[in-house]
N, CA and C atoms as a LAMMPS dump frame, in Angstrom:
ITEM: TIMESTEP
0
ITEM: NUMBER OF ATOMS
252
ITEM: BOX BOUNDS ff ff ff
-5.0000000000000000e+02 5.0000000000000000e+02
-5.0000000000000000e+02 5.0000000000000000e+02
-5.0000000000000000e+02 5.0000000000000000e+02
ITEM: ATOMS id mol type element x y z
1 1 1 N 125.274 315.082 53.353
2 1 2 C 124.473 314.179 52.567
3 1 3 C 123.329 314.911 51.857
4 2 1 N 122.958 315.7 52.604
5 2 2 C 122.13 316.272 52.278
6 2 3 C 121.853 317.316 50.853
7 3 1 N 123.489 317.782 50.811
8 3 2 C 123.4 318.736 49.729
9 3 3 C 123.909 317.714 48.385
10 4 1 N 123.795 316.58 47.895
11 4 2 C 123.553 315.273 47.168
12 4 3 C 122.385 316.064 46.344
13 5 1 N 121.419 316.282 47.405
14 5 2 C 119.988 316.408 46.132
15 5 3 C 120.158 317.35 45.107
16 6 1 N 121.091 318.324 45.311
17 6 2 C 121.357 319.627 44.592
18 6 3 C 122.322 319.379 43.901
19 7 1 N 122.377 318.256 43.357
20 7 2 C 123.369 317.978 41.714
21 7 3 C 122.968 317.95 40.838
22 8 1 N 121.264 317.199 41.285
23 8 2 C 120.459 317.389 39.464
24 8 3 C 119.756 318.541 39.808
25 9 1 N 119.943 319.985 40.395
26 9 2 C 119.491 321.087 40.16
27 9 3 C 119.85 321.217 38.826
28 10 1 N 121.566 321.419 38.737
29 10 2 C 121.881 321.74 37.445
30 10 3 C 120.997 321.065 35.502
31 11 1 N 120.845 319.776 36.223
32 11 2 C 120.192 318.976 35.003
33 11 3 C 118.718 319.644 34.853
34 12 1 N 118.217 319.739 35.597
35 12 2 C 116.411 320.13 35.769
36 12 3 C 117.109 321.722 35.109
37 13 1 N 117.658 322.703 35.398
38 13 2 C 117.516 323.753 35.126
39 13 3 C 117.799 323.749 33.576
40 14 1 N 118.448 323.231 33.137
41 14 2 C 119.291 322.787 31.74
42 14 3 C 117.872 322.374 30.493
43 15 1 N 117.664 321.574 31.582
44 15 2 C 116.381 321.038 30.652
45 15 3 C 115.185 321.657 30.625
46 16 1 N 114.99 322.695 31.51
47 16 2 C 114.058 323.942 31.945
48 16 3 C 114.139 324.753 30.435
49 17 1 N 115.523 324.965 30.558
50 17 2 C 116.127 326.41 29.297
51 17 3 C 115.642 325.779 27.847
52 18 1 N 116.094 324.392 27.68
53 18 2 C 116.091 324.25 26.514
54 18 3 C 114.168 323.921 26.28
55 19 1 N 113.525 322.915 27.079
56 19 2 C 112.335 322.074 26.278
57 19 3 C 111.332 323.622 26.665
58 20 1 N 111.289 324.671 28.047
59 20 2 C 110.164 325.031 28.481
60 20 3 C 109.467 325.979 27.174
61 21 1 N 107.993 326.052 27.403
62 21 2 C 107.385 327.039 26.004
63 21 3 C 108.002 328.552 26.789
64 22 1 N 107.887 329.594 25.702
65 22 2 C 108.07 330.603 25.841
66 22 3 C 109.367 331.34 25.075
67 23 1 N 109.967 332.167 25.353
68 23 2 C 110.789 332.974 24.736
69 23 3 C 112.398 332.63 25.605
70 24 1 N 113.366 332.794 25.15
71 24 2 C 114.736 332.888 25.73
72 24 3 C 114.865 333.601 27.351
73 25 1 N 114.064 334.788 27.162
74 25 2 C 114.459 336.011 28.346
75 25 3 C 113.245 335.432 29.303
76 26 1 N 112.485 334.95 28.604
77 26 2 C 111.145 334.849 29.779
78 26 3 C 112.064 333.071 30.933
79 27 1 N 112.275 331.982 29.992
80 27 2 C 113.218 330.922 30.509
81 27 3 C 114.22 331.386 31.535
82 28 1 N 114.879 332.232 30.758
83 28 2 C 116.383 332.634 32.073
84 28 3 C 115.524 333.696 33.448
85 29 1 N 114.493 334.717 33.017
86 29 2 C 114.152 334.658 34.079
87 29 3 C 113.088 333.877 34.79
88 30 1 N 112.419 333.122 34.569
89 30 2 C 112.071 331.589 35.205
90 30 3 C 113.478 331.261 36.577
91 31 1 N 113.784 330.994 35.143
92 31 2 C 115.396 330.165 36.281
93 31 3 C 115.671 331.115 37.159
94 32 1 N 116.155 332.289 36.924
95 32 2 C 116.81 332.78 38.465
96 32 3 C 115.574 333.17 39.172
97 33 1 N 114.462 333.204 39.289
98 33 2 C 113.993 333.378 40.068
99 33 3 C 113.611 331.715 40.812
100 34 1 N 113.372 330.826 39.631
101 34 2 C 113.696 329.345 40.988
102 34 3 C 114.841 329.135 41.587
103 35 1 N 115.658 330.312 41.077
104 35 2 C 117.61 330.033 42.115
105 35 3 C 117.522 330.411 43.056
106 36 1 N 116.79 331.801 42.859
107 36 2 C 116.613 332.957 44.287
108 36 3 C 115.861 332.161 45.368
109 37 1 N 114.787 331.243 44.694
110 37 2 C 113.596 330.572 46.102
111 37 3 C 114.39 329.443 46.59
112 38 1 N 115.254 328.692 45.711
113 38 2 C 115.885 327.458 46.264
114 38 3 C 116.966 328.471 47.101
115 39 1 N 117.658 329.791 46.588
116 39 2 C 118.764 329.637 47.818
117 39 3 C 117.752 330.138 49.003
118 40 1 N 117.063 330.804 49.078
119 40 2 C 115.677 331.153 50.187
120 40 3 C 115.434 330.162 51.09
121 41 1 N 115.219 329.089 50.047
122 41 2 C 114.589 327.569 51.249
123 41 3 C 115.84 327.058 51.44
124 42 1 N 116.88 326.947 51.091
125 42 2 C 118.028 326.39 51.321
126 42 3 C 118.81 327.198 52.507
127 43 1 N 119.368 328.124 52.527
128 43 2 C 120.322 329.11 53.378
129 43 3 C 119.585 329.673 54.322
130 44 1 N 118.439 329.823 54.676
131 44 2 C 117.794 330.271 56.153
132 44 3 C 118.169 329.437 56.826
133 45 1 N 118.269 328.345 56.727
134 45 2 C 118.745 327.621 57.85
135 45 3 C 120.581 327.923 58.238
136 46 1 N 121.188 328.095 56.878
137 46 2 C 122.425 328.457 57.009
138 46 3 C 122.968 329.952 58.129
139 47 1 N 121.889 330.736 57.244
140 47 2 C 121.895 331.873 58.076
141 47 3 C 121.435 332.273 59.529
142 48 1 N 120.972 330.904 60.237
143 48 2 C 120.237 331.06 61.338
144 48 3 C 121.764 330.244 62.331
145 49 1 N 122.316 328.985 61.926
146 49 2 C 123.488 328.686 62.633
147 49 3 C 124.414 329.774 62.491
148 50 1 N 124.818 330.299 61.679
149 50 2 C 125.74 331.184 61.696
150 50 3 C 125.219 332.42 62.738
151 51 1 N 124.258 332.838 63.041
152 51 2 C 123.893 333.767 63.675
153 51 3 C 124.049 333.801 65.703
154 52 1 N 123.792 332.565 66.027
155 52 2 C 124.317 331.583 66.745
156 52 3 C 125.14 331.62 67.146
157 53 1 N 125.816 331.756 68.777
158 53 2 C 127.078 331.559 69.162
159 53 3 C 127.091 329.951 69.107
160 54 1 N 128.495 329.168 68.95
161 54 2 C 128.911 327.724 68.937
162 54 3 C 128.229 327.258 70.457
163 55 1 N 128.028 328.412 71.128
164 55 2 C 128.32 327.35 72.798
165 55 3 C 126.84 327.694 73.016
166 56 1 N 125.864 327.979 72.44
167 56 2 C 124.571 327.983 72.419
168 56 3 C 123.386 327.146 71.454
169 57 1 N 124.436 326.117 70.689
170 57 2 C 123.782 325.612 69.747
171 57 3 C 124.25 324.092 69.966
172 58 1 N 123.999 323.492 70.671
173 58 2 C 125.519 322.315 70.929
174 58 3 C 124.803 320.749 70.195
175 59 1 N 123.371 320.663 69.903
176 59 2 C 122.658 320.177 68.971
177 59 3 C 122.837 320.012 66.833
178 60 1 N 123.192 321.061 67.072
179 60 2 C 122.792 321.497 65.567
180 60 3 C 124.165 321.012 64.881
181 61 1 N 123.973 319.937 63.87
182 61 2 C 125.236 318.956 63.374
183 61 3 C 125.342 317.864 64.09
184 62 1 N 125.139 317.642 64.906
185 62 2 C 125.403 316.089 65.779
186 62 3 C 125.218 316.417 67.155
187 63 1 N 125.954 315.413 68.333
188 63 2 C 125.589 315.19 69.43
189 63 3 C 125.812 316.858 70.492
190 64 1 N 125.888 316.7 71.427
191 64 2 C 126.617 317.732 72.363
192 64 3 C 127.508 317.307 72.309
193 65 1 N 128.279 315.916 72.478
194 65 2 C 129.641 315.791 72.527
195 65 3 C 130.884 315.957 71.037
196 66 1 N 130.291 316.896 70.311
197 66 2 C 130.994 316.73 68.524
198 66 3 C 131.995 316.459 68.59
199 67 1 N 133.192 317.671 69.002
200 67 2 C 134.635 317.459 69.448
201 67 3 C 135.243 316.125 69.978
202 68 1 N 134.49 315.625 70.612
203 68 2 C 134.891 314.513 71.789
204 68 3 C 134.588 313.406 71.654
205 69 1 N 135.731 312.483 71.317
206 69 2 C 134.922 311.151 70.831
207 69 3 C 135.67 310.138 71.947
208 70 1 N 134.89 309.05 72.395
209 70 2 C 135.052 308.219 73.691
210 70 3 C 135.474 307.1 73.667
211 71 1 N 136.485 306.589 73.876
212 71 2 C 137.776 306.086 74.081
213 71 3 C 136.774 304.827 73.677
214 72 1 N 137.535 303.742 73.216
215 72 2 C 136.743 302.306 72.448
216 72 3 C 135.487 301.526 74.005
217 73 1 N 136.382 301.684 74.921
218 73 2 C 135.7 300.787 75.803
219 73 3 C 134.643 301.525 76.63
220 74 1 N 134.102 302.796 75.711
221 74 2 C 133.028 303.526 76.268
222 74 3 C 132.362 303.661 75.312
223 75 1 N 132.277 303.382 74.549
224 75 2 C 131.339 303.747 73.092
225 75 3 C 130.18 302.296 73.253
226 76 1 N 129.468 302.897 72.474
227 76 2 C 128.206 301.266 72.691
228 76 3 C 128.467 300.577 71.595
229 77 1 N 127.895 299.134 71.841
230 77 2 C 128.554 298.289 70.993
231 77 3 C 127.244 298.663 69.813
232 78 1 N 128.012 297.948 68.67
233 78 2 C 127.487 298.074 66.898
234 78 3 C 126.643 296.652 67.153
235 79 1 N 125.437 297.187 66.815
236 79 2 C 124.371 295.591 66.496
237 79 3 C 125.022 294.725 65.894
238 80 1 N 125.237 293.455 66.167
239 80 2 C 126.091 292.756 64.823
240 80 3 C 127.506 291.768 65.557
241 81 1 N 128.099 293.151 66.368
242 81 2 C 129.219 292.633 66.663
243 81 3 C 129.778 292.765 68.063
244 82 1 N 130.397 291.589 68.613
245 82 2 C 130.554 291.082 69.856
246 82 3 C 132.045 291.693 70.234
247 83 1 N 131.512 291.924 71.52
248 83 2 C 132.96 292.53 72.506
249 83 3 C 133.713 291.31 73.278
250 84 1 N 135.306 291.275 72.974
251 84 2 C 135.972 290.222 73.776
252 84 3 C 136.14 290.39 75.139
């Protein structure tokens, strides 16, 4: 869900090149250097799970139980709706 916000990167950068003051070369390097800080703030976190053995991280993405999902008459019920 999260990576959603990074669709109008492309639009903001687009519109960076064309309206910002300055020269052609000074714009494009603008931009990659806001590419370089967004992948910076973006992928440390990438690079920190990956670094990570699986059986030491059992949090990171969802529950401890990810793999394992619990048969209907063990799961908790949904606000809303009634069990027969």
């Amino acid at each position: 869900m999260i990576g959603f916000a990074f669709l109008v990167v492309q639009g903001f950068a687009l519109v960076f090149l064309v309206t910002a003051p300055g020269g052609l070369r000074r714009r494009v390097w603008q931009l990659l250097a806001a590419g370089a800080a967004v992948a910076v703030a973006a992928g440390w976190w990438l690079v920190a799970v990956a670094l990570v053995q699986a059986s030491e991280r059992p949090y990171i993405g969802g529950s401890l139980e990810q793999r394992r999902r619990l048969p209907a008459r063990q799961r908790p019920a949904r606000a809303g709706r009634r069990r027969s």
